[in-house]
C-alpha positions as CSV (number, residue, x, y, z in Angstrom):
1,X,-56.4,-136.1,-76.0
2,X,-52.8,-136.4,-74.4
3,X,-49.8,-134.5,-75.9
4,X,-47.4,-137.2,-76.4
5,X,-43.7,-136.8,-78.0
6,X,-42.5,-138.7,-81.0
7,X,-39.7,-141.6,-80.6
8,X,-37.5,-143.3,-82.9
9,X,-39.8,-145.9,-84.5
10,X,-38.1,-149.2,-85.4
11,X,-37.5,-149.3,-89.3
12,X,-38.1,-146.0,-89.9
13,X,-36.9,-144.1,-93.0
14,X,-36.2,-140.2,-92.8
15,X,-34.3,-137.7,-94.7
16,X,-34.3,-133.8,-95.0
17,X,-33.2,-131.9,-97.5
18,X,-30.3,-129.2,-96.9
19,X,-31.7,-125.6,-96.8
20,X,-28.9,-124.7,-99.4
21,X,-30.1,-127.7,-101.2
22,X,-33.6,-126.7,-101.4
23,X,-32.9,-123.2,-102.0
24,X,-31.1,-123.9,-105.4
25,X,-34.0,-126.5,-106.4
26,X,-36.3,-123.9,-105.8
27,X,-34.8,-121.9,-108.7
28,X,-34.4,-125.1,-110.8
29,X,-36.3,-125.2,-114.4
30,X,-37.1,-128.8,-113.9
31,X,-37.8,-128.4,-110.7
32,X,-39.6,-125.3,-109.3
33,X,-42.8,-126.2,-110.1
34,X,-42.9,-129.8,-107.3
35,X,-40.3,-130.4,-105.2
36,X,-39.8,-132.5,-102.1
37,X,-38.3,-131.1,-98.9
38,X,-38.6,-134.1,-96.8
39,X,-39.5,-137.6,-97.0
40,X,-40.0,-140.1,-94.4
41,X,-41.6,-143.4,-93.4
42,X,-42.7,-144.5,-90.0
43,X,-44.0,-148.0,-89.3
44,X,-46.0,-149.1,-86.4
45,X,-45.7,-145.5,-85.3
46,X,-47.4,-145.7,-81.7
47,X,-47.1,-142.4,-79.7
48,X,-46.7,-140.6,-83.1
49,X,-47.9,-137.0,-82.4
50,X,-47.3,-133.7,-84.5
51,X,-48.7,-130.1,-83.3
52,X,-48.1,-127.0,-86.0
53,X,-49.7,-124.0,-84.4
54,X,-48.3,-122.0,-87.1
55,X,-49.2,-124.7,-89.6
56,X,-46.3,-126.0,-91.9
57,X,-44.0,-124.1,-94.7
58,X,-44.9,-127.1,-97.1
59,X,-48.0,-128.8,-97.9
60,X,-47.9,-132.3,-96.6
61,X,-49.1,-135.7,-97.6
62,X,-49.6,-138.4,-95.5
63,X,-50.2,-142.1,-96.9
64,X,-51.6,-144.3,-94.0
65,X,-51.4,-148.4,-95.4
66,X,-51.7,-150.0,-92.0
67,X,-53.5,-148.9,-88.7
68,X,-55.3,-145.7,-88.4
69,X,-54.4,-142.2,-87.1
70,X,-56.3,-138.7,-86.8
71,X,-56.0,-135.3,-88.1
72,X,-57.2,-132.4,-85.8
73,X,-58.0,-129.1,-88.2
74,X,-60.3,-126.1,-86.3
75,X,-60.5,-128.5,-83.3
76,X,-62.3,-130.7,-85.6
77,X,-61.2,-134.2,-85.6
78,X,-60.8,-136.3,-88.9
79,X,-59.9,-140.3,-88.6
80,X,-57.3,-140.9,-91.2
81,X,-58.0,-144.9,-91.9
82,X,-56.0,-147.2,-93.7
83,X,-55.3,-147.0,-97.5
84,X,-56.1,-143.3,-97.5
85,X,-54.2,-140.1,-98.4
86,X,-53.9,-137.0,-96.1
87,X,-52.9,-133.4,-97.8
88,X,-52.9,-130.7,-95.5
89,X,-51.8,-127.5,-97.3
90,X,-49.0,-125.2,-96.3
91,X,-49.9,-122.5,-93.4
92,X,-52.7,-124.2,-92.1
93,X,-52.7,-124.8,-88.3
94,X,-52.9,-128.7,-87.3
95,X,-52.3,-131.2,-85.1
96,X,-52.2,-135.6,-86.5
97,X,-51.1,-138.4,-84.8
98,X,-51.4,-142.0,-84.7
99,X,-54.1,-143.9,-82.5
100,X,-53.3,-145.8,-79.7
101,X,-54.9,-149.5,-80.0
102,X,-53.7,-149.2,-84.2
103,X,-50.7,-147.4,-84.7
104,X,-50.2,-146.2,-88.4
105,X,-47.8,-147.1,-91.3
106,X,-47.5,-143.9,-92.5
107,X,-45.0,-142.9,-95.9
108,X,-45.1,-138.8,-95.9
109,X,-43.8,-136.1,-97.7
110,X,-43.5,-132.4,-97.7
111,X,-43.5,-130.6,-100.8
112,X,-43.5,-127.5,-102.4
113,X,-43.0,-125.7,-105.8
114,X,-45.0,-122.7,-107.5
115,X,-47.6,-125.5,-109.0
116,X,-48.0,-127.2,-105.9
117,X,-51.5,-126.1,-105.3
118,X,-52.7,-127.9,-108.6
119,X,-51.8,-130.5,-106.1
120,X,-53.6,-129.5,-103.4
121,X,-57.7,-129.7,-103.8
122,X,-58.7,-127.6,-101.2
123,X,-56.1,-124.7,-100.7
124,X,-58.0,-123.7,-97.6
125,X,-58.4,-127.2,-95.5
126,X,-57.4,-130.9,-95.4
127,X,-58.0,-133.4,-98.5
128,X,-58.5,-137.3,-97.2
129,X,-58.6,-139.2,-100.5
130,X,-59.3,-143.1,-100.2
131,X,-57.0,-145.1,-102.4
132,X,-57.2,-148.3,-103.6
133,X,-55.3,-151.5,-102.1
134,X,-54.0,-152.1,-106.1
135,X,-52.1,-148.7,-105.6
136,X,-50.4,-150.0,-102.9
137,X,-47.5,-151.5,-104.5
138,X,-47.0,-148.6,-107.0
139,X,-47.2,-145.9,-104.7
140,X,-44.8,-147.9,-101.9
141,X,-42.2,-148.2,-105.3
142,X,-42.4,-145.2,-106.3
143,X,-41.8,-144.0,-102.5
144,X,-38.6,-146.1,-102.3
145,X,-37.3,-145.2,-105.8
146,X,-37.6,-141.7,-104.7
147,X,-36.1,-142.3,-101.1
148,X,-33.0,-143.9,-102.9
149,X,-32.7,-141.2,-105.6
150,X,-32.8,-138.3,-102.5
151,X,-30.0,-140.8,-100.2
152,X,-27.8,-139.6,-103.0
153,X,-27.1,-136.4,-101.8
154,X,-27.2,-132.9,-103.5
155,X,-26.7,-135.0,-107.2
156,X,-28.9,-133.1,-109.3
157,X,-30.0,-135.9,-111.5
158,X,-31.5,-137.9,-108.9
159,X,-33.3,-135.0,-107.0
160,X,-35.0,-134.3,-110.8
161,X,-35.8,-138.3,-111.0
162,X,-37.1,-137.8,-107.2
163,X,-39.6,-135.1,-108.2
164,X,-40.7,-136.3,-111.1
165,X,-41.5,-139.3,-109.5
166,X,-43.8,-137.6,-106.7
167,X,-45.2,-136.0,-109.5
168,X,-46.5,-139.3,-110.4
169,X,-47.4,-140.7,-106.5
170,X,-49.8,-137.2,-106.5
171,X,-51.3,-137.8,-109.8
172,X,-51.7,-141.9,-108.9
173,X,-53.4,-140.6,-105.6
174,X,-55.5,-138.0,-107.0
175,X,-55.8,-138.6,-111.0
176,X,-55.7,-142.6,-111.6
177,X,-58.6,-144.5,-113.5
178,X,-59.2,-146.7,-110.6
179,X,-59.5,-150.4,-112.1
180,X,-61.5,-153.2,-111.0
181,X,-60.0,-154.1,-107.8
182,X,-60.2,-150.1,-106.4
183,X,-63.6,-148.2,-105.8
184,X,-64.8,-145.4,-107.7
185,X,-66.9,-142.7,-106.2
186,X,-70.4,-142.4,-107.5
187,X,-69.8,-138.8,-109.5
188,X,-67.0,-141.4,-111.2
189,X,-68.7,-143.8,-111.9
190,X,-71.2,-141.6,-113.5
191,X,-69.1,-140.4,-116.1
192,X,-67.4,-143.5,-116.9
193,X,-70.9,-144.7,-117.9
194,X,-72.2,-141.6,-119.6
195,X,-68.7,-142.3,-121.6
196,X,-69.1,-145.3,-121.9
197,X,-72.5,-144.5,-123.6
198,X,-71.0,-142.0,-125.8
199,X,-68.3,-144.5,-127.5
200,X,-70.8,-146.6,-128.2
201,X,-73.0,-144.0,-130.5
202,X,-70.4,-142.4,-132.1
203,X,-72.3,-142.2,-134.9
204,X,-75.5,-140.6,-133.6
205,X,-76.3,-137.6,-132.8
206,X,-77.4,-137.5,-129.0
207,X,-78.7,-134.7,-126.9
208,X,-78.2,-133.9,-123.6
209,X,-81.7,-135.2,-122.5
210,X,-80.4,-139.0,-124.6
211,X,-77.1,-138.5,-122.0
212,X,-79.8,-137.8,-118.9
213,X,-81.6,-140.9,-119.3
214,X,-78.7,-143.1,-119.4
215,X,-76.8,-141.4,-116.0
216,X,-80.4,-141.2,-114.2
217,X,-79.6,-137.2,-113.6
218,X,-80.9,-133.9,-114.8
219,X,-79.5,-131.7,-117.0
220,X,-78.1,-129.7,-114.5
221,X,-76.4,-132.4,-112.7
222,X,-75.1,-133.7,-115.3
223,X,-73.0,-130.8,-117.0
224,X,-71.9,-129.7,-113.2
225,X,-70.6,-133.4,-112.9
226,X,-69.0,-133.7,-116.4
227,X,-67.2,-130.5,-116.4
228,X,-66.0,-131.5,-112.9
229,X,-64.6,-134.2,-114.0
230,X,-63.6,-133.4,-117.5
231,X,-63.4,-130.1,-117.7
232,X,-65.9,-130.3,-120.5
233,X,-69.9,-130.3,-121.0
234,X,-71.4,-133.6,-121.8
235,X,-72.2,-132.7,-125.8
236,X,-68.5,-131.0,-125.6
237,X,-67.1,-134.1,-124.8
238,X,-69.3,-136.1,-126.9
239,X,-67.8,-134.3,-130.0
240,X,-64.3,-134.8,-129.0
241,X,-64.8,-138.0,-128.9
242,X,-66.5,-138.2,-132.1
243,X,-63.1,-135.9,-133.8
244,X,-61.1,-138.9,-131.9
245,X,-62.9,-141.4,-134.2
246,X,-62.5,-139.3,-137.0
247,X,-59.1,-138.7,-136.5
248,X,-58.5,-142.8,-136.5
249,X,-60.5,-142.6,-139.9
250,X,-58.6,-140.2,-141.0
251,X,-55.2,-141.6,-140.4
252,X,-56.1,-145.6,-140.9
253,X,-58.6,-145.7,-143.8
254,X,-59.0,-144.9,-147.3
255,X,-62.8,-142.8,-146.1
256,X,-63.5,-139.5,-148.2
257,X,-64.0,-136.4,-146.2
258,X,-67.6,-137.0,-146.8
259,X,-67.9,-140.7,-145.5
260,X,-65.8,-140.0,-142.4
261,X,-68.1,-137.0,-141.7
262,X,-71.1,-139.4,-142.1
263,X,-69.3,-142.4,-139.5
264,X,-69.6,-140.1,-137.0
265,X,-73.0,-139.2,-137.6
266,X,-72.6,-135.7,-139.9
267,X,-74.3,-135.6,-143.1
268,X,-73.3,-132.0,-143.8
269,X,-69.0,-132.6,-144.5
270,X,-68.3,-129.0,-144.4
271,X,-70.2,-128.2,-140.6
272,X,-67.6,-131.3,-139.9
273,X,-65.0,-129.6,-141.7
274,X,-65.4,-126.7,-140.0
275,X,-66.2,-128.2,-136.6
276,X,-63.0,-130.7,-137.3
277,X,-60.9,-127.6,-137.9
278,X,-62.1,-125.7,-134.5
279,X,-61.2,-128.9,-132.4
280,X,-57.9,-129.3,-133.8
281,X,-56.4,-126.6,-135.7
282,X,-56.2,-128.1,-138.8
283,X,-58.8,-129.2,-141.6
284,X,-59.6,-132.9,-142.2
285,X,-57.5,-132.9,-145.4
286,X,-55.0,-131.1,-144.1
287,X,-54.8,-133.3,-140.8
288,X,-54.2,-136.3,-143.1
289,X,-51.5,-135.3,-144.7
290,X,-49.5,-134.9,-141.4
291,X,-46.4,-137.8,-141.2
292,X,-47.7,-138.9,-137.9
293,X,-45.2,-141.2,-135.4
């Protein structure tokens, strides 16, 4: 693969940050957890080509919406396709570009900040997330609103609308619900239905071999998947969902402790009480009291 050198691509955006600039954002309170260094867009960026030996001081995301390009990591090449997200963390040596026969669209950012690796999936190689086309016009806004805000010089307001911003392009890319029009990856999909399942039998008492059945894995797969995606064990999640109905009961009907307890599928109201309490830090009576709003 030839080396080739960058050139100005028609209808490009770009802007880098001052050193100085950066250097007093990096101390910020509101904004030295995730903050932008650079920003740029590139359309129909033919000849495109980037080599880090040394890797880069930020971590860098790359969002390809036209074209395709590639992404060289341990001389191992990766195709970078349209409607997909590349992260490549900071330090790590690399080389991307943008193919020949369909040059990339590309909006990119570096970033930085001491919770920038909650950002980053893999801290130790490249993350190529797929995104759905319905993101597209959120993720393009929010890349503009952000452009503007960062136009506006060292104004500290806009730099903290800027990054709080890209805190929500990173969480659209790598947290969003995808809806109907974007695809869901099977692990996904598997806990939406197990969920799904769950809200429906509120008021049973399942088991992990009842949430088995209904996601066509075993036990083991299961919990790995669910606490993947949730943080939580299946039957942990379960019952926070059924203190989330209780909690509605609590707060929008006339119930007794005791039938509340019983909606949700607990004849014993004090192991609820109790369990209620543990959850969320208050008992049911006491929860009910609370002016909520």
């Amino acid at each position: 693969m030839k080396k080739r050198i960058a050139q100005y691509f028609k209808g490009q955006k770009l802007l880098v940050l001052p050193e100085e600039t950066v250097n007093n954002i990096s101390m910020h309170p509101l904004l030295k957890n995730l903050y932008i260094t650079d920003i740029g867009y590139f359309p129909s960026a033919r000849y495109h080509y980037i080599e880090r030996k040394a890797g880069c001081k930020q971590n860098i995301l790359i969002y390809c919406t036209k074209g395709e390009g590639y992404v060289i990591i341990d001389r191992k090449i990766s195709r970078i396709r349209r409607n997909s997200v590349l992260i490549i963390p900071k330090d790590l040596p690399h080389i991307y570009g943008s193919s020949d026969e369909e040059p990339w669209d590309i909006y990119w950012f570096h970033y930085s900040g001491e919770t920038d690796k909650c950002f980053v999936p893999d801290n130790s190689s490249i993350t190529i997330v797929d995104v759905p086309i319905s993101a597209l016009p959120i993720l393009t806004n929010l890349f503009d609103n952000i452009f503007e805000a960062l136009s506006r010089g060292s104004v500290i307001n806009s730099i903290i609308y800027a990054c709080q911003c890209f805190g929500y392009f990173l969480a659209t890319v790598l947290y969003m619900p995808y809806n109907k029009h974007g695809q869901k990856d099977k692990k996904t999909m598997c806990v939406k239905n197990c969920i799904d399942f769950m809200e429906k039998n509120t008021d049973k008492m399942l088991s992990l071999r009842d949430l088995t059945v209904c996601s066509n894995l075993s036990k083991t797969q299961l919990t790995a998947i669910f606490k993947e995606k949730t943080g939580y064990s299946p039957i942990d999640f379960f019952i926070r969902l059924k203190i989330q109905k209780a909690c509605l009961n609590l707060d929008f009907t006339d119930m007794t402790i005791s039938e509340v307890a019983s909606n949700i599928g607990y004849n014993d109201q004090y192991y609820f009480s109790r369990l209620f309490k543990k959850i969320m830090g208050k008992s049911p009576s006491d929860y009910r009291k609370i002016n909520k709003g």
